[in-house]
C-alpha positions, 0 to 999 in steps of 0.5 A: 821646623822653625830653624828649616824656614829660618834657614830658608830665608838666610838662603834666600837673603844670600841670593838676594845680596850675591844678586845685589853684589853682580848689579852694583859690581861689588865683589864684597856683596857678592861673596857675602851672599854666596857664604850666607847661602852656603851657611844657610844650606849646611845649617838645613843639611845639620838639622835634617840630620839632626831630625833623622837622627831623633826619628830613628832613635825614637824607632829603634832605641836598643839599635842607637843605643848600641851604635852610640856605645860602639862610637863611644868605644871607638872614640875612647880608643883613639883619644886614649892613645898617647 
């Protein structure tokens, strides 16, 4: 929960500096800000996945447990290759 507000402030920081970055016409700012809101919004995207991945996983053990096998498997086969 701590790292979705912390990411909602970076984001918000970003649109703070791009806004910064168009009044005083530095291109540099400006760039800066927008990363930083895109960092911010693919950080909340990671940990929302995160946090479903958890909830489903407490939900239904048995069914994760055979999907991390079948990506194991996969993984497996497809590095093993030479």
């Amino acid at each position: 929960m701590f790292e979705q507000a912390k990411d909602k402030v970076d984001e918000a920081i970003g649109a703070g500096q791009e806004q910064f970055g168009k009044a005083t016409r530095s291109p540099e700012h400006e760039v800066k800000g927008k990363v930083r809101q895109q960092l911010a919004r693919g950080s909340y995207a990671v940990d929302d996945f995160v946090d479903t991945v958890k909830q489903q996983t407490k939900s239904a053990p048995l069914a994760s447990l055979v999907v991390a096998a079948g990506i194991g498997f996969v993984l497996a086969k497809v590095i093993g290759r030479k």
